[in-house]
FITIDO-788910 format. One line per 8 residues: number of its first residue (from 1); their letters; for each residue x, y, z of N, C-alpha, C, O, CB. Coordinates in steps of 0.1 Angstrom, whole numbers, plus 5000, padded with zeros to 4 digits. Each point is the difference from the previous one (the first is absolute). Glycine has a CB too. Layout:
<recs>
NUM = A = X/Y/Z/X/Y/Z/X/Y/Z/X/Y/Z/X/Y/Z  ...
</recs>
This chain:
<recs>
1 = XXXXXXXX = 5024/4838/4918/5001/5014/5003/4992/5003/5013/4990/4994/5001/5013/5012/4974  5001/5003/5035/4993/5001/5009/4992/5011/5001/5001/5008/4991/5014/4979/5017  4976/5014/5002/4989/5010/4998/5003/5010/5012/5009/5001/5008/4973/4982/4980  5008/5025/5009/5000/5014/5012/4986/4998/5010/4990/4995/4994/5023/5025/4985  4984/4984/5033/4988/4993/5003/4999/5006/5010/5009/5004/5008/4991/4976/4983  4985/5023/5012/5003/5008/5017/5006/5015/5004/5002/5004/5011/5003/4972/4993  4998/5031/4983/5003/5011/5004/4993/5011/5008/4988/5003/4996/5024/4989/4987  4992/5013/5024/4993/5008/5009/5006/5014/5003/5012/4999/4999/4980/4981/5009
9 = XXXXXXXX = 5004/5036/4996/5009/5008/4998/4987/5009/5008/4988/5001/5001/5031/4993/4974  4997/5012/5033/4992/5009/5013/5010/5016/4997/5011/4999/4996/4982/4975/5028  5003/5035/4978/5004/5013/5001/4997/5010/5015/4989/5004/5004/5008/4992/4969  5014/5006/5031/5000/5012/5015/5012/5006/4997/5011/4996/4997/4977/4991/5024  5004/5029/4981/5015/5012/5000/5015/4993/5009/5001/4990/5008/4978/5036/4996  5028/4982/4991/5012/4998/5004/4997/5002/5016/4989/5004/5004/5025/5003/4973  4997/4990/5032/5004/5002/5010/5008/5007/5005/4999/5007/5009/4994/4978/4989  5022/5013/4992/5008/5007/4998/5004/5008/4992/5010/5006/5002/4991/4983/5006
17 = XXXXXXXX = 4994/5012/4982/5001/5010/4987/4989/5007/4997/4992/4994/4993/5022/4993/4997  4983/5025/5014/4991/5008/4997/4994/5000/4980/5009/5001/4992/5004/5013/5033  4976/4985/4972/5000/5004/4988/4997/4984/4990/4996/5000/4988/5022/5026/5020  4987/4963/5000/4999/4989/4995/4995/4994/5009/4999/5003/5012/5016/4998/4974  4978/4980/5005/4993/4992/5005/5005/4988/4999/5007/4996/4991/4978/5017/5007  5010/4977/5013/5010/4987/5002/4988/4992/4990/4988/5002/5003/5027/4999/5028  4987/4988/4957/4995/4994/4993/5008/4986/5002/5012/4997/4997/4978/5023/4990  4996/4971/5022/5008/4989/5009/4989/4988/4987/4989/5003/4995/5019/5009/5042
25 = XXXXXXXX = 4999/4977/4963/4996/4989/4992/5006/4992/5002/5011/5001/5004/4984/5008/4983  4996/4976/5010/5004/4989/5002/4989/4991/4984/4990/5002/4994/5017/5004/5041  5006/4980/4965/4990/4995/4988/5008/4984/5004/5009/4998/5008/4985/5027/4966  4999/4966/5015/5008/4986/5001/5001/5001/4986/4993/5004/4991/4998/4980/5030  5022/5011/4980/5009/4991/4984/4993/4983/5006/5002/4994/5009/5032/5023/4986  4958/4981/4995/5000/4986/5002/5008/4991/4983/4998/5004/4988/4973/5000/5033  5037/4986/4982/5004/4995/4994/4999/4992/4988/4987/4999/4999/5017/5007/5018  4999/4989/4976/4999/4987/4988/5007/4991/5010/5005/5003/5010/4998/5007/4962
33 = XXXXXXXX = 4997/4976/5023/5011/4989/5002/5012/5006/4999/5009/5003/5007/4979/4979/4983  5008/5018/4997/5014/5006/4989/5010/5012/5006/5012/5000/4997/4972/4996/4981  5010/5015/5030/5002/5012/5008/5014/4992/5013/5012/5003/5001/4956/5011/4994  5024/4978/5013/5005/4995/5012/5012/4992/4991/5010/5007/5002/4966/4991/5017  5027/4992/4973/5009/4991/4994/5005/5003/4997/5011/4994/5001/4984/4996/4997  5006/5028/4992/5013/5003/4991/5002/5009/5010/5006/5010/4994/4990/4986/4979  5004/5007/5039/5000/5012/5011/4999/5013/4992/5010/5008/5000/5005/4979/5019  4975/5016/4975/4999/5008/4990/5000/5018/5011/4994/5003/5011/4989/4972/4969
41 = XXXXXXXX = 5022/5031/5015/4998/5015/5008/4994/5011/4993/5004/5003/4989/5015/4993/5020  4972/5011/4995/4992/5012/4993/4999/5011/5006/4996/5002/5012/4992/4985/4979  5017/5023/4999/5003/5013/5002/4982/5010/5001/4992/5003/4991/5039/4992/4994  4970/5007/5032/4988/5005/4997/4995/5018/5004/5003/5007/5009/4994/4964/4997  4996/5033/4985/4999/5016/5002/4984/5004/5002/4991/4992/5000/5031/5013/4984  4975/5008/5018/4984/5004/5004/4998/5012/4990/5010/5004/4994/4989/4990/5033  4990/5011/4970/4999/5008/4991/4983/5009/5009/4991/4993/5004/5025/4988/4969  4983/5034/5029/4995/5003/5008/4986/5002/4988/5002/5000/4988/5020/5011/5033
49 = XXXXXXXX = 4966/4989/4984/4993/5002/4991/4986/5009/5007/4994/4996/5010/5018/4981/4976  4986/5036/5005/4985/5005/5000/4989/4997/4992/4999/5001/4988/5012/5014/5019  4975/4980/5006/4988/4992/4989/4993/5013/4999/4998/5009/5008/4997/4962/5001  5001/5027/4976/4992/5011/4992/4987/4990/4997/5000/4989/5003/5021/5027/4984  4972/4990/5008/4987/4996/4992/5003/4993/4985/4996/4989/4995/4994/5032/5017  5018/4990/4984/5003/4994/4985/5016/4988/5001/5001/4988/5000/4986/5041/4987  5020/4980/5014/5012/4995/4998/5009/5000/5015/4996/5009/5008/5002/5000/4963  5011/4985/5033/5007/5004/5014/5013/5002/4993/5006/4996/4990/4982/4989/5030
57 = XXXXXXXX = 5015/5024/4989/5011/5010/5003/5011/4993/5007/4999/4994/5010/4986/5026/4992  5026/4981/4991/5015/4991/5009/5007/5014/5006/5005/5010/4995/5004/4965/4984  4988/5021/5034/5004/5016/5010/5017/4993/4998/5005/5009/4993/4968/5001/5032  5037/4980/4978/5010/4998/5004/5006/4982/4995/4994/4992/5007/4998/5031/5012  5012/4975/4976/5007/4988/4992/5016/4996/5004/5010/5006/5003/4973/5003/4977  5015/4977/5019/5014/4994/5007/5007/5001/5015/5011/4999/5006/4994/5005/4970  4985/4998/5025/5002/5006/5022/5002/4988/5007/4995/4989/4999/4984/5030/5005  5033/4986/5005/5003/4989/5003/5004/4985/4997/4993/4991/5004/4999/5024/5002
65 = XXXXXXXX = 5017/4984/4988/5004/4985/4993/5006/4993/5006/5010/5006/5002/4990/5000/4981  5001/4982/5021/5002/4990/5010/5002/4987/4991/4995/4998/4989/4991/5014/5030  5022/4979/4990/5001/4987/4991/4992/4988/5007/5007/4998/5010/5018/5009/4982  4968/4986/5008/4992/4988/5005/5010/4988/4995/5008/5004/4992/4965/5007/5007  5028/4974/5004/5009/4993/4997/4994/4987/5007/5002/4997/5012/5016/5022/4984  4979/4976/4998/4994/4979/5002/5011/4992/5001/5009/5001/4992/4971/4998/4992  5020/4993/5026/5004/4990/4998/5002/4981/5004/4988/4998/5004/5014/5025/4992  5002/4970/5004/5000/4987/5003/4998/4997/5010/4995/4988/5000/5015/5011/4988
73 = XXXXXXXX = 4991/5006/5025/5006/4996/5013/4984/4992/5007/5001/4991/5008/5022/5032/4995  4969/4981/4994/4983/4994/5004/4988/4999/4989/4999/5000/4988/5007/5011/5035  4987/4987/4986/4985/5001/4992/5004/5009/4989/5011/5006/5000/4971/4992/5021  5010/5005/4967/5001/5007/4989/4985/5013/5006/4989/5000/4994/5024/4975/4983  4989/5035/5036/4992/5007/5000/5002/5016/4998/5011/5005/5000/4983/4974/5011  4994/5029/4988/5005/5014/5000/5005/5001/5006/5002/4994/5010/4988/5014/4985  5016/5005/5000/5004/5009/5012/4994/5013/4998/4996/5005/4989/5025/4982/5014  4980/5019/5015/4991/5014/5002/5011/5010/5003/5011/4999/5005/4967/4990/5006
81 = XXXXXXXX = 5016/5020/4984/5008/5009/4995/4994/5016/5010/4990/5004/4996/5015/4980/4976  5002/5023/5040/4990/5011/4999/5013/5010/5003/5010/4997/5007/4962/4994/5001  5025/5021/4985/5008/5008/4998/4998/5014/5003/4988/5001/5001/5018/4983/4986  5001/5029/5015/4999/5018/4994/5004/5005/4997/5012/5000/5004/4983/5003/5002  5001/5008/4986/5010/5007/4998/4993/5015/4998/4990/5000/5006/5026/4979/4985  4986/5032/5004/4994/5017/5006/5001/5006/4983/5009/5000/4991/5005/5005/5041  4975/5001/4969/5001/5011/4988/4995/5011/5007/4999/5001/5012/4997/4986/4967  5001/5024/5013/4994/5014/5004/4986/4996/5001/4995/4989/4996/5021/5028/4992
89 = XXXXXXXX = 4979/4992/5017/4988/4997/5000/4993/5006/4993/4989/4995/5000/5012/4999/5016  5001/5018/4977/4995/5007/4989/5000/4990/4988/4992/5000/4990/5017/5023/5019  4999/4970/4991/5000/4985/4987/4982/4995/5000/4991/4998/4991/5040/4988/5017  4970/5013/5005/4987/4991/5001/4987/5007/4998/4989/4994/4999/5024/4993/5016  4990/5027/4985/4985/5010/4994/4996/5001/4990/5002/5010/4993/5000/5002/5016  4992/4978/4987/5001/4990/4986/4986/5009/4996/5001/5002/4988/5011/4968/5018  4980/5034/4997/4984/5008/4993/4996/5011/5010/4997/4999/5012/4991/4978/4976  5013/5036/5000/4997/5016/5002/4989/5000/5013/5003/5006/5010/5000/5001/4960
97 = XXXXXXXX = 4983/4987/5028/4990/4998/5011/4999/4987/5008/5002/4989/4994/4986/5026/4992  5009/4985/5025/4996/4991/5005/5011/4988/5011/5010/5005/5005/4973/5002/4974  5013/4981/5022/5012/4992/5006/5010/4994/4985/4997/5000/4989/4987/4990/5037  5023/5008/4978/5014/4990/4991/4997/4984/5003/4998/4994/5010/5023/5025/4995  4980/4977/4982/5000/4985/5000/5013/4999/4997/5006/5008/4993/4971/4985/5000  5030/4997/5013/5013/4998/5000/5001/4984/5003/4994/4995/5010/5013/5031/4998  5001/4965/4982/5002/4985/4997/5015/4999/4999/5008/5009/4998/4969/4987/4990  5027/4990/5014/5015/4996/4996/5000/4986/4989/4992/4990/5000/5019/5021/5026
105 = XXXXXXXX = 4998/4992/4967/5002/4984/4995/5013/4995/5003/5009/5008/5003/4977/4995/4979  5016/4989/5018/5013/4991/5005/5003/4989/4988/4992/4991/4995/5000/5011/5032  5019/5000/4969/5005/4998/4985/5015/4989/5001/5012/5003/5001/4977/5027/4990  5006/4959/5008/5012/4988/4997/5004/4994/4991/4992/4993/4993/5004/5005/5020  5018/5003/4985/5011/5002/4985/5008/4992/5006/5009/5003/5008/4990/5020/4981  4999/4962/5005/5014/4992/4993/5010/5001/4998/5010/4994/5005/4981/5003/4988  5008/5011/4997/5008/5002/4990/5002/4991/4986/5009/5003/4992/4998/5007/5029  4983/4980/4979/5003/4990/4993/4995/5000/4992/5003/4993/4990/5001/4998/5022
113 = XXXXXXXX = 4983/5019/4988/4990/5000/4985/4994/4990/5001/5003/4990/5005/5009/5019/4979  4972/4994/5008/4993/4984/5003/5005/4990/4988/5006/4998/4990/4968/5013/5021  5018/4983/4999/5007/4986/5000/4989/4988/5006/4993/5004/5010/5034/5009/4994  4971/4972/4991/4994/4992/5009/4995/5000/5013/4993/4993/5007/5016/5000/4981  4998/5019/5012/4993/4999/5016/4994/5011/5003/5000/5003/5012/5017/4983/4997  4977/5023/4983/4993/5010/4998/5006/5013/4999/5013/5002/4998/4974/4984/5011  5005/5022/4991/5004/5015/4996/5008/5006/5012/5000/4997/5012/4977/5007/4973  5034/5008/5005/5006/5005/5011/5001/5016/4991/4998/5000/4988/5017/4975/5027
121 = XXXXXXXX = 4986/5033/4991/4993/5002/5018/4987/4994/5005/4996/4992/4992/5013/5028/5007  4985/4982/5011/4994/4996/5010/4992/5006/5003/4995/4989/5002/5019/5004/5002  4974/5017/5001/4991/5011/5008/4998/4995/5008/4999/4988/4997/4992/5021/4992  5006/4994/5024/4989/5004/5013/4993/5015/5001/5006/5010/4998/5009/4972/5015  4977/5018/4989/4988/5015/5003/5001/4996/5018/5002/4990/5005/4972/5011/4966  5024/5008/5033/4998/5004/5014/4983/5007/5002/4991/5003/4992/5039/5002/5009  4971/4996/5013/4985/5005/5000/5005/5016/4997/5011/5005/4998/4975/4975/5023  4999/5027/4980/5000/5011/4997/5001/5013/5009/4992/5009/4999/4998/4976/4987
129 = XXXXX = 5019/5017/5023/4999/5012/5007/4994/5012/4997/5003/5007/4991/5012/4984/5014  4976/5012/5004/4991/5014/4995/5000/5012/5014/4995/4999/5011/4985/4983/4971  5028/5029/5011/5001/5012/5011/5002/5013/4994/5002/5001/4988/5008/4983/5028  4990/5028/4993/5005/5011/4991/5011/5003/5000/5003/5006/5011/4980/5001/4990  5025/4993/4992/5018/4999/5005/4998/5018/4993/5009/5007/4999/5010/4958/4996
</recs>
């Protein structure tokens, strides 16, 4: 099963759309053997998240879903992945006072169910962006 690794996640207002913000990310799929040989493909999505004290807040879920896809042709290495895509930015005013903590996870699905070759889905955490949206 392959892993999520390296995720990273940057936020700046739109450019072109008033009212919304560009949420740019990048992560690595790194592989199994098993990943590269069966050219295995995984369906991958993000889920937006506000850090609290106690519990975090899921500001936005299944954002952006994309397919990643391994295969034979070389080395058995990651691959890098960097991507964007825009929400409102009122999404991201995640707490009444102060700045917004704002994270992503990056979520890879099989489809296969675990199995020997570990669990599926998958997590990566991103760093933590902190501003006042």
């Amino acid at each position: 099963m392959a892993t999520v690794e390296n995720v990273r996640l940057a936020i700046t207002a739109s450019t072109t759309k008033p009212g919304y913000s560009d949420l740019a990310y990048s992560y690595e799929l790194h592989p199994s053997e098993l990943d590269c040989a069966s050219k295995r493909e995984y369906t991958m999505s993000t889920d937006l998240w506000g850090q609290d004290v106690i519990d975090d807040d899921v500001l936005a879920w299944g954002k952006d879903e994309h397919k990643v896809k391994f295969d034979d042709s070389g080395p058995c290495e990651p691959i890098k992945v960097g991507r964007v895509f825009e929400i409102e930015t009122k999404i991201l005013d995640e707490d009444v006072f102060g700045d917004d903590e704002v994270y992503l996870t990056v979520e890879a699905r099989s489809g296969l169910g675990p199995d020997a070759a570990g669990e599926d889905p998958v997590m990566g955490r991103s760093n933590t962006v902190i501003g006042d949206f």
